[in-house]
N, C-alpha and C positions, 0 to 999 in steps of 0.2 A: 240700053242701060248706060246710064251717063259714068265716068269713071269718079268723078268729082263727090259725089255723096257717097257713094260706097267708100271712098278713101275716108270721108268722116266718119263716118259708123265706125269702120276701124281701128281710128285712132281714139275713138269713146270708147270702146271695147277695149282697146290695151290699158290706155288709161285707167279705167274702171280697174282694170285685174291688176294694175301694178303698186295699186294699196292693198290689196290683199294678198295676193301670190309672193312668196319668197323666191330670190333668185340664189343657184346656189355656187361658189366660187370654189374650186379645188386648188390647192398648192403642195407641190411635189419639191421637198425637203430630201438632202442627198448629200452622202460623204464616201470618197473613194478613197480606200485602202491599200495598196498594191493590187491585187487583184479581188480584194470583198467592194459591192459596193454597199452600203448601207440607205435603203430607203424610209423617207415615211412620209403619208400622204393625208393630208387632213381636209375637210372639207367644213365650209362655214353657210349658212342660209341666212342671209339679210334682204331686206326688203327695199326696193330702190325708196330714191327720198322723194317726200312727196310732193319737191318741185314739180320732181320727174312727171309724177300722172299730171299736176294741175296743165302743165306747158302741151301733154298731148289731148287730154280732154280741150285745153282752148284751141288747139290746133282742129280736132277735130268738130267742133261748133264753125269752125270759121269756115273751113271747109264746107259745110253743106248749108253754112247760108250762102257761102258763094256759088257752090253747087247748084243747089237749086233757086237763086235770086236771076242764073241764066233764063231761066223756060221766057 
């Protein structure tokens, strides 16, 4: 099995799910007291931009025509 197309499928595959799938960012907010510390932790789900998929969907097309334009 060649490594070259399977690495394209992959990046059609992430691609593909990175318009749909939200990824999600935690941040941990804190303030120390003498000895209380006070926390608080929020978390946000945003969805990458859809540079992001175009640039691995083309990455992955490029990949497996060069992949497979070896045989």
């Amino acid at each position: 099995m060649k490594v070259l197309p399977v690495l394209g499928v992959l990046l059609l595959i992430l691609g593909a799910l990175s318009f749909v799938i939200p990824v999600s960012h935690r941040e941990n907010h804190g303030v120390s007291i003498g000895d209380t510390k006070l926390t608080l932790q929020t978390e946000n789900r945003e969805k990458l931009p859809p540079a992001v998929g175009v640039i691995l969907i083309g990455g992955g097309v490029l990949s497996l025509v060069v992949g497979l334009r070896k045989n």
